[in-house]
NUKOLPA-777271 format. One record per atom (N, C-alpha, C, O): x, y, z. Coordinates in steps of 0.2 Angstrom, whole numbers, plus 5000, padded with zeros to 4 digits. Each point is the difference from the previous one (the first is absolute). Layout:
% NUKOLPA-777271
XYZ...
END
This chain:
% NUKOLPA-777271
500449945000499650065000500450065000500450015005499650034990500450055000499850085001499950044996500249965011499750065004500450084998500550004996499050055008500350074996499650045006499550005002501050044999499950065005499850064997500350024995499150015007499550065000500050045006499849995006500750074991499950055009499650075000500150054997499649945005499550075000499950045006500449985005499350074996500050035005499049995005499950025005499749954990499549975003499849944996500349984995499249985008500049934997499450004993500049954996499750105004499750004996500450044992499850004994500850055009500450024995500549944997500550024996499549935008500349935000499749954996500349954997499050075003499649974997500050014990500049964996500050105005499950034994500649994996499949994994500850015008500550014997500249914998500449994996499149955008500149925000499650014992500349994995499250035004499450014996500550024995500149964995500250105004500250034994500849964996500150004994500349985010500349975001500149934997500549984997498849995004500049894999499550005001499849945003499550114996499549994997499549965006500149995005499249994992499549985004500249925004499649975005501049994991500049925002500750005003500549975000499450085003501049995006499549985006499449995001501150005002499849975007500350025006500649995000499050045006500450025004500149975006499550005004501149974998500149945004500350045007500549975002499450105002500350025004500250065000500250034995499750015011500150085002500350025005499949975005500550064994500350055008500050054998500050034995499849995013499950105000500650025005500049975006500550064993500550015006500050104998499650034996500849995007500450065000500550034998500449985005499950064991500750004996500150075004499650055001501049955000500650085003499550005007499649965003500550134998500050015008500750005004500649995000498950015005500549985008499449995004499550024999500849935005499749965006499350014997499650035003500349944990499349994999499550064998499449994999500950095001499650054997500350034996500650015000499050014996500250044992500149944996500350024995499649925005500249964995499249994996499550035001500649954994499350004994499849904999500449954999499250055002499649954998500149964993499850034995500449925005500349934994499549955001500049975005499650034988499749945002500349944994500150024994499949945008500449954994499549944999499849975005500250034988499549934999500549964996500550024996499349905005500449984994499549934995499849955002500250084991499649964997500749944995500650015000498949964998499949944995499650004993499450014999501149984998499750014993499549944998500149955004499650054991499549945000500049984993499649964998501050074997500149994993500949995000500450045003499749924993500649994997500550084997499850054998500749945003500350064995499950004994499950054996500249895001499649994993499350014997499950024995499549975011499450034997500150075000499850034996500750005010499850085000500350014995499750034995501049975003500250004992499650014996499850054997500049895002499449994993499450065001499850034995500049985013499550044998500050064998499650034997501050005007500550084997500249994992500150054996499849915002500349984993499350004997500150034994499449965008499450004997499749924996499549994996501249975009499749934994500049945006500349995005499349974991499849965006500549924999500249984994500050005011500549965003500049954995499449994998501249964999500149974996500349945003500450035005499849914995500349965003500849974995500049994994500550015010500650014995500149964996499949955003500350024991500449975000500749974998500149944998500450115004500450004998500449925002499949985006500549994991500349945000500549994998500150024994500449965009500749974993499649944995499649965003500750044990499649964996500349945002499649955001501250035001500149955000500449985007499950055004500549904998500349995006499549925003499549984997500950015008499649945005499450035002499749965004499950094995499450015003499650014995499450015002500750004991499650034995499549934998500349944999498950095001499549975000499949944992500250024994499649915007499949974994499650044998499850045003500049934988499650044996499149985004499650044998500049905006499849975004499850075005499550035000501149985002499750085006499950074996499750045002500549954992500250064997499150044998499649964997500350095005499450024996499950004993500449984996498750055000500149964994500350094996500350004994499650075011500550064997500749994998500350024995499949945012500850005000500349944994500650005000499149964997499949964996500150034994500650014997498750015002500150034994500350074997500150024994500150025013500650024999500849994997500350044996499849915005500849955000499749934997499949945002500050084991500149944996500549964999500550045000499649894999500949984998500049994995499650004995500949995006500550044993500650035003500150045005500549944989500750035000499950065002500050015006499850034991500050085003499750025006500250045003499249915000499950045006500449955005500150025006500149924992500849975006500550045001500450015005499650034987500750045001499850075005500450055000499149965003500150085002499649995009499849945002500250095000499750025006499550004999499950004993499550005011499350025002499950055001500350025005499450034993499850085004499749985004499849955000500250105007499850005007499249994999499649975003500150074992499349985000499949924996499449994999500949995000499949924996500349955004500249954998500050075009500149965004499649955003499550035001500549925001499649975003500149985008500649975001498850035006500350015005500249935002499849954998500850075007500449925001499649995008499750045004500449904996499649945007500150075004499550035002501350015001500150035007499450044997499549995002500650074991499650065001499249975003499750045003500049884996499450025000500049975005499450005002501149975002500049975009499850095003499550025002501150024996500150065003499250034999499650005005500250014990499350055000499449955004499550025002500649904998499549965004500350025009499649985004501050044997500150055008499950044999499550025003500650024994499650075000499250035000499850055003499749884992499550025000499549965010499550005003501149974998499849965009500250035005499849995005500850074993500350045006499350074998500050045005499649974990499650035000499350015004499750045003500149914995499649955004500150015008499650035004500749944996500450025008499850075002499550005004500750034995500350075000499150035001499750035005500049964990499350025001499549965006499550045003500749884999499850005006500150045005499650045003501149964998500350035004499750065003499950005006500050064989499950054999499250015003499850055002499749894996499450015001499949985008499550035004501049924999500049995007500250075005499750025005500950024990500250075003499250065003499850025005500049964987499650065001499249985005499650055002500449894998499549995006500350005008499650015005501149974995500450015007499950095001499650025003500850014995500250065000499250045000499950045005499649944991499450085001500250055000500650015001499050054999499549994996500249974993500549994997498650015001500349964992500550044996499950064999500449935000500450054991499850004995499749954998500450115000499649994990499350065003499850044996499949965009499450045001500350085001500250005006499750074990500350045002499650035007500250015005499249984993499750035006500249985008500050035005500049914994500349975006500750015001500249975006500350064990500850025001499950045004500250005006499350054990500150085003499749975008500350015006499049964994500050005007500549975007500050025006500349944990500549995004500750035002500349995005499750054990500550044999499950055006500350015004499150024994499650085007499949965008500050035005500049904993499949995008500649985004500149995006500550004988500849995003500250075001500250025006499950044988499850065003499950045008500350055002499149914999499650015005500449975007499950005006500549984992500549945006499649945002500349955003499150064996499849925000500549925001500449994995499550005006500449924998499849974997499550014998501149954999499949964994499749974999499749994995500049955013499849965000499150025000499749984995500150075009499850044999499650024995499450005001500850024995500050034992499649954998499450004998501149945001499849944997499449995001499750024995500049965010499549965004499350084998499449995001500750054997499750024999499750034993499450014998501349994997499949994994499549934996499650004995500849945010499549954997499249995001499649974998500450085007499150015002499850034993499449984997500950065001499650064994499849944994500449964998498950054999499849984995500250024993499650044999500849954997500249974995499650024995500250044995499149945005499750014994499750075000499750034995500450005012499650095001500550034998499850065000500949924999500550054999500050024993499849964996500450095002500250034993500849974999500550015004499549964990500849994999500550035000500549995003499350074993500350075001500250035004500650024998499249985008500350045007499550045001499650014995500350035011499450045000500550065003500649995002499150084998500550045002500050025009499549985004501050044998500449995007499450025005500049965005499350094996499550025001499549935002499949975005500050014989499349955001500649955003499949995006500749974991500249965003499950005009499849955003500450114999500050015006499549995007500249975006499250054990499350005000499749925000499649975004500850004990499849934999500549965007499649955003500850054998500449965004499750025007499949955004500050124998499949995007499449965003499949985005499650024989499149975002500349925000499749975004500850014993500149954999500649985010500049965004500350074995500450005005499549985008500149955003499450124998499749995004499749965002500149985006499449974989499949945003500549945002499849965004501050054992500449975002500250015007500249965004499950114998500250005009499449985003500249975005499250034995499549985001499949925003499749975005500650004989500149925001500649975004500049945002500550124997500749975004499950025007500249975005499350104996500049995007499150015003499950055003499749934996499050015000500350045008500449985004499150074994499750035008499849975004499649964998500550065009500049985006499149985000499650044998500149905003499450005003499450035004499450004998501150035008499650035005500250084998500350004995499550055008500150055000500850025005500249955003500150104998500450015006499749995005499450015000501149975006499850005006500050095003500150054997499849925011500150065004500650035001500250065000500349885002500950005003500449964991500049964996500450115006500549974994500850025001500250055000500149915000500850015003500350004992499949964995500550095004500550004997500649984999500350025005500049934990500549985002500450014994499850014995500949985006500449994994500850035002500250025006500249984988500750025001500350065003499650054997500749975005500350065002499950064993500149974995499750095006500350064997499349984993500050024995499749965006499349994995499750055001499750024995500250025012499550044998499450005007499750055001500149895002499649985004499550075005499450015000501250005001499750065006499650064998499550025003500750024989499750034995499549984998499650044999500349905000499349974994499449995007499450014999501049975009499349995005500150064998500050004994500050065009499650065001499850044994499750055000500549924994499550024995499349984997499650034997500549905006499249985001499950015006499750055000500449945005499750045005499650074999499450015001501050044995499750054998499450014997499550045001500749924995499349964993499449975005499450014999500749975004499649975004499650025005499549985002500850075001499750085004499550054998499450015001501250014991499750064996499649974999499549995004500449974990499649974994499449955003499550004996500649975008499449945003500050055007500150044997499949985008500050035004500049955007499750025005500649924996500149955003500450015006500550034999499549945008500450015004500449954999499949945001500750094997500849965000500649995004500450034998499949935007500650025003500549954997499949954996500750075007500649974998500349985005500050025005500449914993500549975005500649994997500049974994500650045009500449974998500549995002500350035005500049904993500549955002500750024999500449975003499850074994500550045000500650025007500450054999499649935004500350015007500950004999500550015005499549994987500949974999500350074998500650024999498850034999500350044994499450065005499450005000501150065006499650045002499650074995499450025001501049984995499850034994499449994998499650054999500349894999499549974997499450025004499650044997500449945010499450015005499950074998499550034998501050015003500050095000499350024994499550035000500949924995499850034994499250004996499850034996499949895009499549985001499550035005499450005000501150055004499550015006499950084998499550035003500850004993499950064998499450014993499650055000500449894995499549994997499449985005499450034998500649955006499349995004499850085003499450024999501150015004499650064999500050034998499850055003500349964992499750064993499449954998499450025001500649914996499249985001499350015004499450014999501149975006499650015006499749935003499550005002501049954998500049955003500249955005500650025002499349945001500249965006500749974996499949984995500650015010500649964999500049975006500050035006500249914993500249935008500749984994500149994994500549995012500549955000499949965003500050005006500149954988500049935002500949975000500350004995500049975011500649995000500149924999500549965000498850005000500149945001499349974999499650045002500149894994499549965001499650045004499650044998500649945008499549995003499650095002499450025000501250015000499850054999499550054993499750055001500549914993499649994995499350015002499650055001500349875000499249995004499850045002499550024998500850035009499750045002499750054999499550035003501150014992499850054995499350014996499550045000500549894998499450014997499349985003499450024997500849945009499249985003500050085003499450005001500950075001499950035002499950084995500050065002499949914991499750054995499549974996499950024994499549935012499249964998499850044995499849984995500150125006499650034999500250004993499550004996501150005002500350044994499649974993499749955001500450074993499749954996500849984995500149955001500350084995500549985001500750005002500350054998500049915005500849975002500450014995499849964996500850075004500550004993500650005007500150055004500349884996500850005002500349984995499949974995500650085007500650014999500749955001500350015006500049944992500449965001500750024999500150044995500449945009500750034998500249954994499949945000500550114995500349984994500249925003500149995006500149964989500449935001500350014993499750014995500849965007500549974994499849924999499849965003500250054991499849924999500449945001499849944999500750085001500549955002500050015009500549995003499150024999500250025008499549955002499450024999500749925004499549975003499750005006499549965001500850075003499950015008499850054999499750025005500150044991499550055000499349974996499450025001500749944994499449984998499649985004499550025002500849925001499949965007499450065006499549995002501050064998499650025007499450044994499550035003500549984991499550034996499349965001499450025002500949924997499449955001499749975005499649965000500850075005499549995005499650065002499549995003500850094997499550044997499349974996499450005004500649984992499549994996499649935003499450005001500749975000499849955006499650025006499549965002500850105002499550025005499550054997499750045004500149964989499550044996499649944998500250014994499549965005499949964995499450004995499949964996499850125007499450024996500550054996499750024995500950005006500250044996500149974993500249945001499950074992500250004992500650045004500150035006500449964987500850015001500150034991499849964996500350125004500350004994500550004998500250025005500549974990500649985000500050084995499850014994500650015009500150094996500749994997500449965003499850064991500549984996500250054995499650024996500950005004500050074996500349974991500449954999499250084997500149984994500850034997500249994994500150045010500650014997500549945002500650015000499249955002500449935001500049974992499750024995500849935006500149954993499749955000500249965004499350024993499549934999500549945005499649965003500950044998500349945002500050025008499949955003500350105000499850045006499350015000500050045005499649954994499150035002499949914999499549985004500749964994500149945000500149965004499649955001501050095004500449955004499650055005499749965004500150094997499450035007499549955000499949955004499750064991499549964998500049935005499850005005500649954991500249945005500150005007499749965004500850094998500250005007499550035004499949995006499550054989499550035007499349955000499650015004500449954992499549955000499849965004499549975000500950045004499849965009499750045003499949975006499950064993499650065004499150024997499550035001500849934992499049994996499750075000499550025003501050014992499850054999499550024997500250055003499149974994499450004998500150054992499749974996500550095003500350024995500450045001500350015005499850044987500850034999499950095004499550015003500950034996500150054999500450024998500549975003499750084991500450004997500550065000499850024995500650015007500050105003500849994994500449964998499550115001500750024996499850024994500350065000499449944995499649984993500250074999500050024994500150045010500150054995501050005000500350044996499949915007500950024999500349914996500549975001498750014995500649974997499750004992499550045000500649944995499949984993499649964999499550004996500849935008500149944998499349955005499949965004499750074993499249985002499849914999499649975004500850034991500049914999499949955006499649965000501150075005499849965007499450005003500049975005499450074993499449995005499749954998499549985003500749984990499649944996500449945003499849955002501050074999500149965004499949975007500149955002499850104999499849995011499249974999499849965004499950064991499449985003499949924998499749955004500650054990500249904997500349975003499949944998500850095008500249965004499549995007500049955003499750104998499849985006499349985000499749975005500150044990499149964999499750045003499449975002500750105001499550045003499950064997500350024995499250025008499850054995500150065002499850015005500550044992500150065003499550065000499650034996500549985011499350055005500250064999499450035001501050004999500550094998500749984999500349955002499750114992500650034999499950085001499650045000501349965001500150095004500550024995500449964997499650105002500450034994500450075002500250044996499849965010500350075004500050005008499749955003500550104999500250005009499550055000500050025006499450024990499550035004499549975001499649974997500450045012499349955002499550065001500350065001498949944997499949914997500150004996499849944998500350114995499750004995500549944994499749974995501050015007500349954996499749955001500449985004498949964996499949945000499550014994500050054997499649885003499549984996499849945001500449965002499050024996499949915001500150004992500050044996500449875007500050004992499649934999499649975004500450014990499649934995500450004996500650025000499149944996500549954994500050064994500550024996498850005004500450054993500050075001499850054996500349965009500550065003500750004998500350054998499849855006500950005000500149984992500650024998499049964998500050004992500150074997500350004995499550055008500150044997500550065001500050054996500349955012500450005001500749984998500550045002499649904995500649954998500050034993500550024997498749965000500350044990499850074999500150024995499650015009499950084999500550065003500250054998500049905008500350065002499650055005500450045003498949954998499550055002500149995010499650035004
END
């Protein structure tokens, strides 16, 4: 297989250059995206490198730049240990080379050759290494996905790698699109857009269906260090105040970080709410049996590292002297898919109920919120997009985060 590197600066201008380049029947077996120059990672420009597979001979493309259609050779030595009896001989190459003195005395022209056993062992390998080569290539293109050959389905694939989406991802979602609704052609970057996210939507939908019940009363927040946690309670709090006019207090577990309590307890009084710490279980418990009246509880949990198992540990027993409490896992989308991953896993002992998602206005790369919600099979309840409480949150749904991921909105 005689592979060929494609470098562009996005994947759909990668796409375009494979196209103009080896035409609609190349095959593309493989991409990397890395970053070329910089320092330590900034100022460098984005390389996206694809590498295809041609699906024609050099000889057909010859022939077709030539404007003539492929011929089979035959070029021969007339005579030697390999030159064919008159028995093998075609009835052309015959009646070309009569005998007789004059044509023993002279050569054969290369066209009045006739093909010897190797030439036509060789073209019966070559027409099997063909063969081959098209299985081959038919099993690629059902491994790898999305289909190839469908442009509209390039470009979609193309906008949702764009998009940082995952590959896997990507895939898994292109192969849902029906085939026979698509236009050959490509449709332009707008309706595309439009078209993918309706389609998307039911996809987060199915990777992670909404909760059952409604929220409860008590909800502990939990997750990694520097996510955000303590900003996002008092901005629903605030929402929850203002906007529903509901009595709300706060509790928080934060006993590690004085700061934090500080910073929580001045948020309650500008809203104008009750704050309790809780230093311990059991004193959790008592927090909350002794805010009956309240309608609802938002705790505050101290950051954990997820590699920290003795803070998860006492996390979970936090959550254990609640048991009517839901646990949301807050997660800031400037993390890397493979970090919002490895939280995911490590906090799962604690049964989390859904996401929250904070950062969305400090990063680009919006892709990870399709991947947090497909790793963790839950659905995301808010996203925050700024440090002004309350006004940075929102609830989100599936085509919200659809159209956030291809809009941009």
């Amino acid at each position: 297989m005689n592979l060929r590197k494609i470098e562009a600066e996005s994947y759909r201008e990668a796409l375009a250059k494979v196209r103009t380049a080896y035409g609609d029947d190349a095959l593309i077996v493989g991409t990397r995206t890395f970053q070329r120059g910089g320092v330590l990672g900034l100022g460098g420009k984005q390389v996206v490198e694809v590498y295809v597979t041609e699906t024609k001979t050099r000889a057909e493309r010859l022939m077709e730049l030539r404007g003539q259609a492929p011929r089979a050779s035959a070029a021969a030595p007339a005579a030697g240990p390999f030159a064919p009896d008159a028995a093998e001989a075609p009835p052309e190459a015959l009646a070309a080379s009569p005998p007789g003195p004059a044509a023993a005395g002279r050569p054969a022209a290369a066209s009045e050759r006739a093909p010897s056993a190797i030439d036509r062992r060789l073209n019966e390998i070559g027409l099997a290494l063909e063969q081959l080569s098209g299985e081959v290539q038919h099993l690629l293109r059902r491994s790898e996905g999305p289909p190839w050959g469908h442009q509209t389905l390039e470009e979609a694939y193309a906008l949702l790698r764009e998009r940082d989406v995952e590959d896997d991802l990507a895939r898994q979602l292109i192969a849902r699109l029906d085939r026979a609704v698509l236009p050959e052609e490509g449709m332009d970057e707008a309706a595309l857009r439009g078209f993918l996210a309706a389609h998307m939507a039911r996809f987060i939908e199915e990777l992670a269906p909404p909760p059952a019940a409604p929220a409860g009363r008590v909800t502990i927040f939990a997750g990694p260090t520097g996510v955000g946690k303590t900003t996002t309670i008092a901005k629903l709090a605030a929402r929850e105040r203002y906007s529903s006019g509901r009595h709300v207090a706060l509790i928080t577990l934060d006993t590690f970080r004085i700061a934090a309590v500080d910073q929580l307890r001045k948020y309650a009084d500008i809203i104008g709410l009750e704050l309790k710490v809780a230093t311990d279980p059991p004193g959790l418990r008592e927090a909350i049996d002794s805010l009956a009246a309240c309608e609802r509880i938002l705790i505050d949990s101290a950051g954990r590292s997820p590699a920290d198992e003795l803070r998860l540990g006492e996390l979970t027993a936090f959550v254990r002297a609640a048991p009517e409490a839901q646990v949301s896992l807050v997660l800031s989308a400037t993390a890397s898919s493979k970090t919002l991953r490895r939280s995911i896993d490590r906090f799962a002992r604690v049964g989390f109920r859904d996401l929250v998602l904070t950062k969305l206005d400090e990063t680009q790369g919006r892709g990870v919120i399709l991947s947090a919600v497909a790793h963790a099979a839950r659905p995301v309840s808010f996203l925050t997009n700024g440090q002004n409480v309350p006004d940075d949150i929102e609830a989100a749904d599936p085509q919200r985060i659809a159209d956030l991921l291809l809009n941009g909105g």
